[in-house]
C-alpha positions as CSV (number, residue, x, y, z in Angstrom):
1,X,43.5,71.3,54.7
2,X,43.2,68.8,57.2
3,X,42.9,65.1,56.0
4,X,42.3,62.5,59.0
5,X,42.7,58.5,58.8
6,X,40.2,57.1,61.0
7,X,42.3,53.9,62.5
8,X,41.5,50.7,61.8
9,X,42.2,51.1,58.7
10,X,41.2,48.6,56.0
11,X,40.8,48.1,52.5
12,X,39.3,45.4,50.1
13,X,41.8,43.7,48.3
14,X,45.1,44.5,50.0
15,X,46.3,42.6,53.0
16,X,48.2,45.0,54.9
17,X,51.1,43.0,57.0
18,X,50.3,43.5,61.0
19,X,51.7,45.5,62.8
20,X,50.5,47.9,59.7
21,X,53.6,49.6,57.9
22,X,53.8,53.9,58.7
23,X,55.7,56.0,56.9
24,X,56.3,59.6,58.2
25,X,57.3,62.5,56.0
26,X,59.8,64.9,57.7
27,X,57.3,67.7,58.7
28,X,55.1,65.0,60.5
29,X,58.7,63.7,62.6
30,X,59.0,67.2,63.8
31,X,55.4,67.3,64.9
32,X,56.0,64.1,66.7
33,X,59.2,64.3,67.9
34,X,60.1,67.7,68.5
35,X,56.8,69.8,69.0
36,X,54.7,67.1,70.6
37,X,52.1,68.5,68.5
38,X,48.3,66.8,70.2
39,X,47.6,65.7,66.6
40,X,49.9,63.1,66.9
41,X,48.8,61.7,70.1
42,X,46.7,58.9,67.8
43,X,49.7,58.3,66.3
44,X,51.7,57.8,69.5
45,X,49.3,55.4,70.9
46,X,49.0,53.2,67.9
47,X,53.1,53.2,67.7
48,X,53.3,52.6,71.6
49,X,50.4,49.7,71.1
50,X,52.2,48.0,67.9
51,X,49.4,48.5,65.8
52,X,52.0,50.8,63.2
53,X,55.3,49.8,62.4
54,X,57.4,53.1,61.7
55,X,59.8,52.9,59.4
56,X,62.1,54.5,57.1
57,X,65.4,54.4,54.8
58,X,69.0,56.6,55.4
59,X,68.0,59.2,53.0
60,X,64.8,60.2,55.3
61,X,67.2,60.1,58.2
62,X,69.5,62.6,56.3
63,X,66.8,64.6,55.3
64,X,65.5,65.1,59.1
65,X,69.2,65.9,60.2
66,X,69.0,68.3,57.4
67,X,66.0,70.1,58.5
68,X,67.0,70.3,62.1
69,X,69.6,72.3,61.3
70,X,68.1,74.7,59.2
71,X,68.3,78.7,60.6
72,X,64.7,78.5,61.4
73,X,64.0,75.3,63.1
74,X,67.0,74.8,65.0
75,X,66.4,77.7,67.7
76,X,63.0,75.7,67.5
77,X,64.4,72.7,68.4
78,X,66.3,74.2,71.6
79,X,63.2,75.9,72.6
80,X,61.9,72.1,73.3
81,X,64.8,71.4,75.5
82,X,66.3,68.9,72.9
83,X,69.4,68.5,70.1
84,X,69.5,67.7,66.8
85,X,71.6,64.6,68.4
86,X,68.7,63.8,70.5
87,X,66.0,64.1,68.1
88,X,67.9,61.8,65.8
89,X,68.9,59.2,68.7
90,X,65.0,59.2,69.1
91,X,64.4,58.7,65.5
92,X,67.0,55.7,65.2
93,X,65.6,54.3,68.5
94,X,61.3,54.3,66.7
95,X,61.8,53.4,63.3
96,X,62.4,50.3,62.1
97,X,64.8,50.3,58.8
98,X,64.3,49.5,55.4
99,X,65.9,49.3,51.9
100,X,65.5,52.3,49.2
101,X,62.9,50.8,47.0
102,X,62.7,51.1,43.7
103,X,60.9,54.1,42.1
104,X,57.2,53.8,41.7
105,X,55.3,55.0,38.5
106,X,53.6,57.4,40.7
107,X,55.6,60.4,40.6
108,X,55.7,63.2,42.7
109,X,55.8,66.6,41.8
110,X,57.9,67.5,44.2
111,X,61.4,65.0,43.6
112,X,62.2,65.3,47.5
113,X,58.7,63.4,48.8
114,X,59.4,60.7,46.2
115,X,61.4,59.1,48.7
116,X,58.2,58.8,50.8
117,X,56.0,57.5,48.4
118,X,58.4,54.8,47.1
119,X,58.8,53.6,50.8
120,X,55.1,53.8,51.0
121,X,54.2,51.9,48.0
122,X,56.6,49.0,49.0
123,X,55.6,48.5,52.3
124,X,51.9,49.3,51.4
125,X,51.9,51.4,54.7
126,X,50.2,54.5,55.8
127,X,51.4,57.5,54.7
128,X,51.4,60.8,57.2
129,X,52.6,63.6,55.1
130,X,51.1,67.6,55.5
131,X,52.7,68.3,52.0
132,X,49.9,69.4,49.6
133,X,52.3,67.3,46.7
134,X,52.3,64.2,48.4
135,X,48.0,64.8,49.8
136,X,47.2,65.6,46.1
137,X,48.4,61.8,45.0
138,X,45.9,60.0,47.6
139,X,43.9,58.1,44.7
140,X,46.8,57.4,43.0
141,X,48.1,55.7,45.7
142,X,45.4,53.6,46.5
143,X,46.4,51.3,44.3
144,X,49.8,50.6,46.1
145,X,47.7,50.2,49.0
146,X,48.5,53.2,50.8
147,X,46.2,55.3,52.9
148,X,47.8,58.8,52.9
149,X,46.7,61.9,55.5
150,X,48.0,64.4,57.2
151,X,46.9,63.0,60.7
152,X,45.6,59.7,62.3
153,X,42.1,59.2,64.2
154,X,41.2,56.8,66.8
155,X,37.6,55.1,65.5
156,X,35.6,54.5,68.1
């Protein structure tokens, strides 16, 4: 299930800071940094503009050096031509740090994404996830002014 942002994004009520905050889940990072996936090409050109402000806290950075070392996405990884080292110097390079927020009252199911949506909420960002956990909470987190879907959308 496929749920696209159309970009500019706004929303009554919230004044979202400019450049507008992104938060990426894990699965989205590999997309953009490793497999170059064409669904993230909006989300490239928005980054490379300054329209979106990536950014993230240690423990997503420890997660994604996590995952590229898992059995099955490693060999992945060298198919592409890069390291885990690389992919992570990349990472450090785009994002733009933050503190670990406090824990919201909207609670994930799943206790690893929760680290997403507290970032999120705090930075009242845009949320790229492909996890059905995180997808399912969209209305919920409206109200922290955050736009969550799987994929950005250039309006025209």
């Amino acid at each position: 299930m496929a749920v696209e942002l159309r970009w500019p994004v706004a929303e009554a009520g919230v004044a979202a800071p400019a450049p507008r905050p992104l938060v990426l889940d894990t699965n989205i990072v590999l997309d953009y940094l490793v497999f170059n996936d064409p669904a993230t090409a909006p989300l490239r050109a928005l980054l490379q503009k300054g329209a979106l402000r990536w950014t993230a806290t240690p423990p997503m950075r420890d997660e994604l050096e996590r995952v590229l070392n898992y059995s099955q996405i490693a060999p992945r990884v060298a198919f592409y031509g890069l390291s885990c080292a690389a992919v992570l110097q990349s990472y450090d390079a785009q994002v733009q740090w933050a503190q670990v927020p406090g824990r919201v009252s909207a609670v994930c199911k799943d206790a690893d994404d929760q680290k997403f949506i507290d970032l999120a909420a705090a930075e009242h960002a845009v949320l790229l996830s492909k996890d059905k956990a995180v997808l399912c909470m969209r209305k919920r987190l409206l109200a922290y002014g955050v736009h969550t879907a799987t994929a950005l959308v250039l309006a025209d």
